[in-house]
Structures are given as C-alpha cells and as structure tokens.
C-alpha positions as CSV (number, residue, x, y, z in Angstrom):
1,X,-62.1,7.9,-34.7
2,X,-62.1,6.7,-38.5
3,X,-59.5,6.0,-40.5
4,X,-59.1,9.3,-42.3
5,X,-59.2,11.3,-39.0
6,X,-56.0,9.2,-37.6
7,X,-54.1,11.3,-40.1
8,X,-54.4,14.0,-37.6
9,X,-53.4,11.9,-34.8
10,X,-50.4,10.4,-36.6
11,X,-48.8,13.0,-38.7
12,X,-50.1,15.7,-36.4
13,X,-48.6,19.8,-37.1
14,X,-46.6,20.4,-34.1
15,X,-44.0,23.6,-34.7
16,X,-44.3,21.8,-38.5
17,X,-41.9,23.9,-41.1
18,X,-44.1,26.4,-42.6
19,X,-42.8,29.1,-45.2
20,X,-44.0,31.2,-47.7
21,X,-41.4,31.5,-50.7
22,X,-41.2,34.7,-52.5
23,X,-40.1,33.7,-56.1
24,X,-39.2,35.4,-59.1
25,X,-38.6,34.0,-62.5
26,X,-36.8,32.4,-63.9
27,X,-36.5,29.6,-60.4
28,X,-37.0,26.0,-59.8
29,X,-36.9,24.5,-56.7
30,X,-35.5,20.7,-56.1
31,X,-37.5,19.4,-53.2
32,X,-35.0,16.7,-51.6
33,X,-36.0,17.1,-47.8
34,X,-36.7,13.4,-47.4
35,X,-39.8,14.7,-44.5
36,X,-42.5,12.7,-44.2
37,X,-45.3,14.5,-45.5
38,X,-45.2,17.8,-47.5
39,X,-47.1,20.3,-48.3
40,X,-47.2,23.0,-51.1
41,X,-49.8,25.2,-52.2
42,X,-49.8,27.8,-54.7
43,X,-50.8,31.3,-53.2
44,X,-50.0,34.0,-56.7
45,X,-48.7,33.3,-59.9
46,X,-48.2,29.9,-61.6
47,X,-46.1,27.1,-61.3
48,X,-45.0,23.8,-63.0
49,X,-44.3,20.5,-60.8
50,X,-41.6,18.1,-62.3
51,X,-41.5,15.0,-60.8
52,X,-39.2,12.1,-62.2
53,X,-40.4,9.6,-65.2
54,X,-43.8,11.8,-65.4
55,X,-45.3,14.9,-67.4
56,X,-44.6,18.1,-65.7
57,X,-48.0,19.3,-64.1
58,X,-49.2,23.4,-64.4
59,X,-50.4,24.5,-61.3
60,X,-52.2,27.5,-60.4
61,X,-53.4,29.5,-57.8
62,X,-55.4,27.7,-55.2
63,X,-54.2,24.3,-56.0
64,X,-52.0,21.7,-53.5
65,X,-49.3,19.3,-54.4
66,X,-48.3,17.1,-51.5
67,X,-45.1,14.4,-51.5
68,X,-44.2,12.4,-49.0
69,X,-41.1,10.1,-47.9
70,X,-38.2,9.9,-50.4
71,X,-40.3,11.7,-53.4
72,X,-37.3,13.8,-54.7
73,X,-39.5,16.7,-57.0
74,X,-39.1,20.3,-58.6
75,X,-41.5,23.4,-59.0
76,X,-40.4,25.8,-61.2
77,X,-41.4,29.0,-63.2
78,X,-41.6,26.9,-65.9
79,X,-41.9,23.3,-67.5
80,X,-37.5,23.5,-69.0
81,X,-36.3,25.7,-66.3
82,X,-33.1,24.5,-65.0
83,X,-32.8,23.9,-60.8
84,X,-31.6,27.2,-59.3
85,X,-31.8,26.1,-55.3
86,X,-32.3,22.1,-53.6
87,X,-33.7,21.7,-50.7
88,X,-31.6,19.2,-48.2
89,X,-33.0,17.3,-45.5
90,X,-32.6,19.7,-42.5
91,X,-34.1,22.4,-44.6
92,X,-30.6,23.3,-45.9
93,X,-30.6,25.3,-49.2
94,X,-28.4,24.6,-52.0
95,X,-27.4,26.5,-54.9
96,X,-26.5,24.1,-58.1
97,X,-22.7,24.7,-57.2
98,X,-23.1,23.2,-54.1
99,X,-23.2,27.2,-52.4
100,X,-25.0,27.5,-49.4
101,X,-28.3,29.4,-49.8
102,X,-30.0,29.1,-46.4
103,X,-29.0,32.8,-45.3
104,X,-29.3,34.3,-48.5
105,X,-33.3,33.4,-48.9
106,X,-33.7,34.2,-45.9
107,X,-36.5,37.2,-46.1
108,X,-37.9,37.9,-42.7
109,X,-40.7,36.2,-40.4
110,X,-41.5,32.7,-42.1
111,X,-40.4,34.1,-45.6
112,X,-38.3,32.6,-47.9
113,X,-37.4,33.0,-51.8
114,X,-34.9,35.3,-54.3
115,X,-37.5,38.0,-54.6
116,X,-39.4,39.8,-52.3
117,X,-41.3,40.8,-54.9
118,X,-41.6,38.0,-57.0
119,X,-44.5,37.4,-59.0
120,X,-45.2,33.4,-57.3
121,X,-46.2,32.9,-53.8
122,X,-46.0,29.6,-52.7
123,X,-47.0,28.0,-49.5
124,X,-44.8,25.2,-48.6
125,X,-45.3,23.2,-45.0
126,X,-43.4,19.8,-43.7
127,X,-44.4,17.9,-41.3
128,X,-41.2,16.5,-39.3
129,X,-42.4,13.4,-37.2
130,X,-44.7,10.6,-38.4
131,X,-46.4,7.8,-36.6
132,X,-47.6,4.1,-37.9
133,X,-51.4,4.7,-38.1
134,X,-50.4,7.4,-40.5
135,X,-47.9,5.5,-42.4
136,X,-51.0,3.0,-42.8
137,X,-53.1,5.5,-44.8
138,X,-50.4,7.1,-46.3
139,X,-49.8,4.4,-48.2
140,X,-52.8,4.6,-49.9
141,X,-51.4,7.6,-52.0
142,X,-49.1,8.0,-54.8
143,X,-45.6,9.4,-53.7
144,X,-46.5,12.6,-55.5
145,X,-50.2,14.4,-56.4
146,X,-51.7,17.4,-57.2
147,X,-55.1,18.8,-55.7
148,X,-56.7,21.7,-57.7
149,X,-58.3,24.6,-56.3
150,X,-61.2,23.8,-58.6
151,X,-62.0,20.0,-57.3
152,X,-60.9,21.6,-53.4
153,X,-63.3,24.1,-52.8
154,X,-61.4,25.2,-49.7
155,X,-61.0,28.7,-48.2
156,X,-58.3,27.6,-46.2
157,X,-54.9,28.5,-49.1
158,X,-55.7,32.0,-48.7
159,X,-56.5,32.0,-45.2
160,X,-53.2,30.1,-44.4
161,X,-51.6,32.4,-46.3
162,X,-52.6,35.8,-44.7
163,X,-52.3,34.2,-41.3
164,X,-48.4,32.5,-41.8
165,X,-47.3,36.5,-42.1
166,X,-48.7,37.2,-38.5
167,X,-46.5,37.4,-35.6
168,X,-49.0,36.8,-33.1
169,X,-48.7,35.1,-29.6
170,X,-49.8,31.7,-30.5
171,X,-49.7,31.6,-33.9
172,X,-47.4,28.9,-34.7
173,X,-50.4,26.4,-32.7
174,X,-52.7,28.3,-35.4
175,X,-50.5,27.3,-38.1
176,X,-50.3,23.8,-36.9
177,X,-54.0,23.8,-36.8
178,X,-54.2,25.2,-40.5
179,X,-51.9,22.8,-42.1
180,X,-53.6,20.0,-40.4
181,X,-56.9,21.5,-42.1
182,X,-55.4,21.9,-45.6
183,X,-54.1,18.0,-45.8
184,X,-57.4,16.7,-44.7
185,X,-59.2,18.8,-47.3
186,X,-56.6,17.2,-50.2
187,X,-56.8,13.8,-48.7
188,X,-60.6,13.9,-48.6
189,X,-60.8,15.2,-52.6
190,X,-57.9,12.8,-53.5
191,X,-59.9,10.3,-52.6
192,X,-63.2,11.3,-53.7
193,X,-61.7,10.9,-57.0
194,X,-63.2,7.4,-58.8
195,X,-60.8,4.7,-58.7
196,X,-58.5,6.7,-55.6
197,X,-60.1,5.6,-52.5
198,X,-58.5,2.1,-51.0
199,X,-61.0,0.0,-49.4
200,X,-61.0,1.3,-46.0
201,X,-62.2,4.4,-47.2
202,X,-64.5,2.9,-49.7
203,X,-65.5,0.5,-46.9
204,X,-66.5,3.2,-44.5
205,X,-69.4,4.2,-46.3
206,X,-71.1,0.6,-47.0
207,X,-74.0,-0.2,-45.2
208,X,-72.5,-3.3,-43.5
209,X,-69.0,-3.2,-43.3
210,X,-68.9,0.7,-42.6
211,X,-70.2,0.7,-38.9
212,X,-68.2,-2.8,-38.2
213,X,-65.0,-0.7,-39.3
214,X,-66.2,2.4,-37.1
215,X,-66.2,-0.3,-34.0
216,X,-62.7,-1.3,-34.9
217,X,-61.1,2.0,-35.1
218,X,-63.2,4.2,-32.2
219,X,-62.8,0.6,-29.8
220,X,-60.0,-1.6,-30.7
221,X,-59.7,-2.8,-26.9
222,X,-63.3,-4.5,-27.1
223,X,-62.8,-8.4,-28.1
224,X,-64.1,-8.4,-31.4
225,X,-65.1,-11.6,-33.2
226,X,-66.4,-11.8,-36.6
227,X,-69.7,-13.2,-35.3
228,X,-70.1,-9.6,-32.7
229,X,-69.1,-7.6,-36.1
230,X,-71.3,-9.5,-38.2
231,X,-74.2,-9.0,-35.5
232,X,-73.7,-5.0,-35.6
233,X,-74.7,-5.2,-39.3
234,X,-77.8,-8.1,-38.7
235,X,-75.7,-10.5,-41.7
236,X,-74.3,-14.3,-41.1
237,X,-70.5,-14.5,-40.6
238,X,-69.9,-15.7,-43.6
239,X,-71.7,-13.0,-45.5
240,X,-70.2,-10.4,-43.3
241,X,-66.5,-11.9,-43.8
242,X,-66.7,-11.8,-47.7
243,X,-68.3,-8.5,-48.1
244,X,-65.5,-7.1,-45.3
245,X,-62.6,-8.8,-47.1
246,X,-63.9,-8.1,-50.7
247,X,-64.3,-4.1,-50.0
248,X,-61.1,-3.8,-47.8
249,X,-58.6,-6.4,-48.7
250,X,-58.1,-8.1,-46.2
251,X,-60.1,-10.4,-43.4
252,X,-62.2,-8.5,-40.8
253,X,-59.9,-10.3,-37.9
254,X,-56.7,-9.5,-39.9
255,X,-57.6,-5.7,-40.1
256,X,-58.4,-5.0,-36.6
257,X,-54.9,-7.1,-35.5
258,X,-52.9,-4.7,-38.1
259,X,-55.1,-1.7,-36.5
260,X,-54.5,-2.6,-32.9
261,X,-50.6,-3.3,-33.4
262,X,-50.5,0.6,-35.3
263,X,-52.4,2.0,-32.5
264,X,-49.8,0.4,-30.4
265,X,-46.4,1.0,-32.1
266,X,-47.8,5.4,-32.3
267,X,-48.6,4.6,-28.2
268,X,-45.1,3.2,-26.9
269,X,-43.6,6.9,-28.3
270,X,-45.1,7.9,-24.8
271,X,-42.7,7.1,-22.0
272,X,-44.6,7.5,-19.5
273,X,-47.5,4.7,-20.6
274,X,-46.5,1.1,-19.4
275,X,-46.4,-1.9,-22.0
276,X,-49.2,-3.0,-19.8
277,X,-51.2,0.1,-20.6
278,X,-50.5,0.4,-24.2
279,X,-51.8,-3.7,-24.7
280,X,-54.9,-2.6,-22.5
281,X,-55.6,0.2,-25.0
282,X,-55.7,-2.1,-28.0
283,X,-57.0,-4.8,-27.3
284,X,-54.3,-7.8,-26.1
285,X,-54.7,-8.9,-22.4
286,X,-51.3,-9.2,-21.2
287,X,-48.0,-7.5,-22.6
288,X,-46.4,-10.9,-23.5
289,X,-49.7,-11.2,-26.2
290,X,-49.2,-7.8,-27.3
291,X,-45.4,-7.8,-28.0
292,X,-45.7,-11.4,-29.6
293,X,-48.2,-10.4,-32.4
294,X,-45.9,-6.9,-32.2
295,X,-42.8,-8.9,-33.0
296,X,-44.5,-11.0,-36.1
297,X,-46.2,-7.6,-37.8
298,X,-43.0,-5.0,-37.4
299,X,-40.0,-7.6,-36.1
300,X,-38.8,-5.7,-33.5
301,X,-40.3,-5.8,-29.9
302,X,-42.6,-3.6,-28.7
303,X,-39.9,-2.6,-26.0
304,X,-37.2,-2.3,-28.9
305,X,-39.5,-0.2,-30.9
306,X,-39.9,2.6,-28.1
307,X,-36.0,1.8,-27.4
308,X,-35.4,2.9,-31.7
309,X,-37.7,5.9,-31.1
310,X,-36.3,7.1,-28.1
C-alpha cells in the first residue's frame, strides 16, 4: 500500500455525513463542524469560499473545496454576503441569532438547504473518525483548498450527486465508496500541482528511493536496514541515505520507525488484536520494544492510547 492509498485506510467513509444543500440567494454558510476531513463540491450554480486572513475564492460547478480539523470557513452566494446559518460540531444548524435551524433545513432524504429550489447545489460530506496514518498525510495539505473541475477531470461530482438522492438498499456503503473516490481524485491533483507534493509523494516516483518506500509501507514487519534498502535500488548506503533523506525529509530508518508506530497507533483501535499482534504487524519483536519507541513518538502508551480511544 503506498502512502497516498492509506488515506483510504485511515480516514475511511463509513455512514460519513453526506448532504446535498438546496440553496437560494442571498446564503452563506459558516462551516464550524471541527470534523476531520470535509468535503464540498459544487453540483449547480456558483459559489464563493471565505476563509479567514485570505481572498475569497469563486467556485463553480464541478470544482471541490476540502477543510479539515479546526478550519472554521464560509461559502456563500456571494464574496460580502453576511452568514445566514453555522454549522456546529454535531451537525447542529445555527441561525445568526443563535435559533436553531436543524429542523427547519431539513428537506427530505439526505437534503438540506432554505430552498428547494434554489439555484446552488452543493454537495457537502464529513468524514467523522480519523486514524494516525491519515493524520500523517494530512498534514501535507493546507487547512483549506480548492480543486477545480478543470484541473480534476473527474466524473465522479455528478455521479455522486445523482446517486446521494437514491434510496436504495445499500446505498449509504455506495456513498461511502463515492466520497472515498472524490478525495482521492483532489488529493491526487492537489498534489500534482508543482511545488504541492511533500517528499513522500515526490519520493515515490524516484527511481531509487520510490521502490525502497513501497517496501516500507506494503512490509513494515520485515527488518529493514539501510544497507537491504539501499540493495533494492543497486546504490551504496551512503548514496541511498542522502538521496532518501534529501527527497523525503527525513532518514530512511527514521521514516519507516514513524511509519511502523502510525500503522500501530490506527491498529490498537481494534480490540480484539493483542499488543503482541499489533508489534508483530509492524515490525518490533516484542510488545515492551513496540510500546517503548510508542511512548517516545506520541507519549502515551500503546495500552493508554487504545484506553483514550476506547
């Protein structure tokens, strides 16, 4: 598994929040849910995104803005509209007078919005839970950006739209599956973009660090050295250590231990493995090894980790 495709396994749609908002002018909508990752993609009409200390951004049809963590932003009708409705964590909806608007949007099966037939369609999903790998490659991303339809290219806006209307048996695992689509798309445009990619992703496609890196993240429970990565690529150590710490940041051995101990802290969420199960998995040989380096990288134990999440 690379990098990029542990977003899936990290930040993975399961019964995510998935609306479509029904908007008519004039509107602006305070995004202040505090989830982890969202989603919003614009379906009809056009939009402006206001996000604090920057240039408000038109967006149109086709094109994605995602936030994640604290990011407190607006989309509105326009670039001066005042905020007519906040969004709370819990999905609670506020009107500016603090009146509760939850009920009052309400407008049927996974529809939202003060117009049923509003001129914007929006597309807004949330994913609820996070895990550590994610938080890794999230990271590498501003707290706020916009994706174009243009630079996208992707079917999948309309297609998630026409399918979040359906009722069907199943459909909210569609829906899951669809989101998880759509932010892999963005993500892989974002960083397309010159100067966006970190060095992982740069990394991946060089020539000798790229299939040392694929080893690391498909078998973190091998015992890697730098002298077995540097053979998979036919270079010296030394040549293979610079060129892996000058494209990624950071030393080969130093990446695979932050890699391992992600993997790690995203594998105690399951009760049911043992500690001595979740240290096979990545790589340490005994759970004492596993929860020392566990406790020096996130300063809780692995055991009081799982106890936090639980």
């Amino acid at each position: 598994m690379d990098a990029l495709s542990a977003v899936l396994e990290g930040p993975r749609a399961h019964g995510a929040f998935l609306l479509r908002c029904l908007l008519g002018a004039p509107w602006a909508i305070r995004i202040a849910d505090e989830v982890p990752l969202g989603l919003t993609a614009i379906v009809e009409g056009e939009a402006w995104v206001r996000s604090d200390g920057r240039p408000p951004v038109r967006v149109e049809p086709g094109d994605v803005v995602v936030a994640q963590g604290a990011e407190h932003w607006t989309i509105a009708d326009s670039a001066l509209t005042p905020v007519t409705v906040t969004i709370l964590p819990g999905q609670e909806c506020q009107a500016p007078d603090g009146r509760r608007l939850t009920d009052e949007y309400d407008l049927g099966v996974r529809s939202w919005g003060n117009d049923v037939a509003g001129e914007t369609v929006l597309l807004s999903g949330s994913y609820l839970l996070e895990g550590e790998v994610s938080r890794r490659l999230l990271r590498a991303l501003p707290p706020l950006l916009v994706v174009s339809q243009a630079d996208l290219g992707s079917p999948l806006v309309p297609l998630l739209a026409a399918e979040i209307v359906r009722d069907d048996a199943g459909q909210d695992a569609v829906l899951d599956r669809l989101l998880d689509l759509l932010l892999i798309a963005v993500l892989r445009t974002w960083f397309a973009r010159e100067g966006n990619a970190p060095g992982w992703y740069v990394a991946l496609g060089d020539a000798v660090v790229g299939p040392a890196l694929r080893l690391i993240q498909e078998r973190p429970d091998e015992p890697w050295t730098v002298a077995s990565l540097a053979a998979t690529a036919h270079v010296s150590r030394a040549a293979f250590a610079r060129r892996f710490t000058r494209l990624v940041g950071e030393p080969p051995l130093t990446h695979l231990t932050r890699w391992r101990l992600a993997l790690a802290a995203d594998l105690l969420a399951d009760p049911d493995l043992t500690l001595e199960a979740v240290a096979r998995r990545v790589g340490y040989s005994t759970p004492f090894a596993l929860s020392a380096a566990f406790k020096r990288e996130y300063g809780v134990s692995p055991r009081g980790s799982r106890t936090f999440a639980g």
